[in-house]
C-alpha positions as CSV (number, residue, x, y, z in Angstrom):
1,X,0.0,0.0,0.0
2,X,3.1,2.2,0.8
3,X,4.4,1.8,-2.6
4,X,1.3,2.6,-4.4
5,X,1.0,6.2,-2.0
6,X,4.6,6.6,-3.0
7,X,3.9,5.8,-7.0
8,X,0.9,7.7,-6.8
9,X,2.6,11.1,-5.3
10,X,5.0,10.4,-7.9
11,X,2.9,10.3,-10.8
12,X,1.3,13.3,-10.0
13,X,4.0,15.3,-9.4
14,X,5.4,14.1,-13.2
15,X,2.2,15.2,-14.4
16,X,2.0,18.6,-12.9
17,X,5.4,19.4,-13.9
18,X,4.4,18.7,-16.9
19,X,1.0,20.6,-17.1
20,X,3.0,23.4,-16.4
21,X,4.6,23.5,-19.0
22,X,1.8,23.7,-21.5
23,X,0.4,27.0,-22.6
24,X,-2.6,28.5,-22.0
25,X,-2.9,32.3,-22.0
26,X,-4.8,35.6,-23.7
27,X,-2.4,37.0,-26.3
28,X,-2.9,40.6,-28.4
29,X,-1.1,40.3,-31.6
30,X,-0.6,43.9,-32.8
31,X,-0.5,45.1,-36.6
32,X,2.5,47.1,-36.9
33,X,3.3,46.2,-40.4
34,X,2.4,49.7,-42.2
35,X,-0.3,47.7,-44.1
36,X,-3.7,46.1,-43.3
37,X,-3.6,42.3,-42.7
38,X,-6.1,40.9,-44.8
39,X,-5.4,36.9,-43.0
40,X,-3.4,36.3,-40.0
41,X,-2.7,32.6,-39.3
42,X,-1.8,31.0,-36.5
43,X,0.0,27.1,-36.3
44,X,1.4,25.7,-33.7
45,X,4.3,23.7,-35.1
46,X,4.8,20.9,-32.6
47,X,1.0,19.9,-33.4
48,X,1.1,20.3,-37.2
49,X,-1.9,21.2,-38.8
50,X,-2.9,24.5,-41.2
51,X,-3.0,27.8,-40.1
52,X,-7.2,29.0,-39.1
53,X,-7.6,32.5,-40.2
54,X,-8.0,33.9,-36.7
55,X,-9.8,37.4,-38.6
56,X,-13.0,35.4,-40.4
57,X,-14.6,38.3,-42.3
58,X,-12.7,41.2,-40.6
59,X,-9.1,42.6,-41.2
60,X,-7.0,43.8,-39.0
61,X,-5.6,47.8,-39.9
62,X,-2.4,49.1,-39.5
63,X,-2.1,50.0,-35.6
64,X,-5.0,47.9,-34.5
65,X,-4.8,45.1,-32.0
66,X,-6.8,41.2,-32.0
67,X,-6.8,39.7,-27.9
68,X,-6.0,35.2,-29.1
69,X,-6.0,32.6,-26.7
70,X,-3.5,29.8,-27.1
71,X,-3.1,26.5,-26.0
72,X,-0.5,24.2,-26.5
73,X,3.3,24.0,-25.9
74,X,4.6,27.8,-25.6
75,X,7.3,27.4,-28.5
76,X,7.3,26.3,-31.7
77,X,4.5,28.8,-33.3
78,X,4.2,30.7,-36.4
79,X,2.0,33.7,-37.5
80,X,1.5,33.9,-40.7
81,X,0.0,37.9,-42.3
82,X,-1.5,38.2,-45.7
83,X,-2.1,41.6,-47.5
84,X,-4.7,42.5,-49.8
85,X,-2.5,41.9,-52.7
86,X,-1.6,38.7,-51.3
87,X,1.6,39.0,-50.2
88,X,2.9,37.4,-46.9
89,X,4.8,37.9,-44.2
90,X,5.9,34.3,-41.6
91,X,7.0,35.0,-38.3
92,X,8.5,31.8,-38.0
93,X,9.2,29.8,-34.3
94,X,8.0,32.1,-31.9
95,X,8.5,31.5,-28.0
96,X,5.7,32.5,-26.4
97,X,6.7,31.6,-22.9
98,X,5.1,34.6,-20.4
99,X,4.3,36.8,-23.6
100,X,1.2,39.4,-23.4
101,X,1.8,41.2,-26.4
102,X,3.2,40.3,-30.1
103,X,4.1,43.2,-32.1
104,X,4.3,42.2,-35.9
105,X,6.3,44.7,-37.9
106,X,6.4,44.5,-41.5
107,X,10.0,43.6,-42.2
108,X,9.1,40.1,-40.7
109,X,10.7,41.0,-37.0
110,X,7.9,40.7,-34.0
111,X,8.4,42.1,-30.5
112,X,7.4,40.1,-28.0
113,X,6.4,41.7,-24.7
C-alpha cells in the first residue's frame, strides 16, 4: 500500500510538472506592419496542422490590435499575415513563454512583450 501512496505522489507530481509547461494564455497580436492584414494565421508547429484565419470576415488595420487565446506547448508557433495583394509575411518559431503582447512589424521581426 506504501508503494502505491509513493507511486501515486509520484505520478502526480510528473504530471504537474508537466502541465505546467503547456500553454494557456490571452495573447494581443498587434498590426504594426504599415499595411492592413487581410489573413493572420496562426500554427502551432509541434501539433502540425494548417494555419485558421483567426480574422473570419474582418481585417486587422495598421495599428489595431486582436486579444487570441493559445493552448498548447509555448514554442514552436508561427504567424502567418496576408495583405490584400496577397503577399505574406511568416513569423516563424516564436516562444511565447510569459508573452502578453506580439508586435508584428512588416519587415518580418515581432516584438514580444
Amino acid at each position: 500500500m506504501k508503494r502505491f501512496i509513493l507511486s501515486f505522489a509520484a505520478a502526480l507530481m510528473l504530471f504537474g510538472f508537466s502541465a505546467g509547461a503547456a500553454l494557456a494564455q490571452d495573447i494581443v497580436v498587434a498590426n504594426g506592419t504599415g499595411f492592413t492584414i487581410q489573413r493572420l494565421g496562426l500554427v502551432d508547429s509541434n501539433a502540425g496542422g494548417n494555419a485558421q484565419d483567426l480574422l473570419g470576415n474582418d481585417t486587422l488595420a495598421n495599428g489595431e490590435g486582436l486579444k487570441i487565446n493559445i493552448s498548447g506547448s509555448p514554442k514552436g508557433w508561427e504567424l502567418i499575415a496576408v495583405d490584400s495583394d496577397g503577399g505574406q509575411v511568416n513569423w516563424q518559431n516564436l516562444d511565447l513563454s510569459g508573452v502578453k503582447k506580439i508586435t508584428l512589424r512588416g519587415d518580418g521581426s515581432a516584438e514580444l512583450e
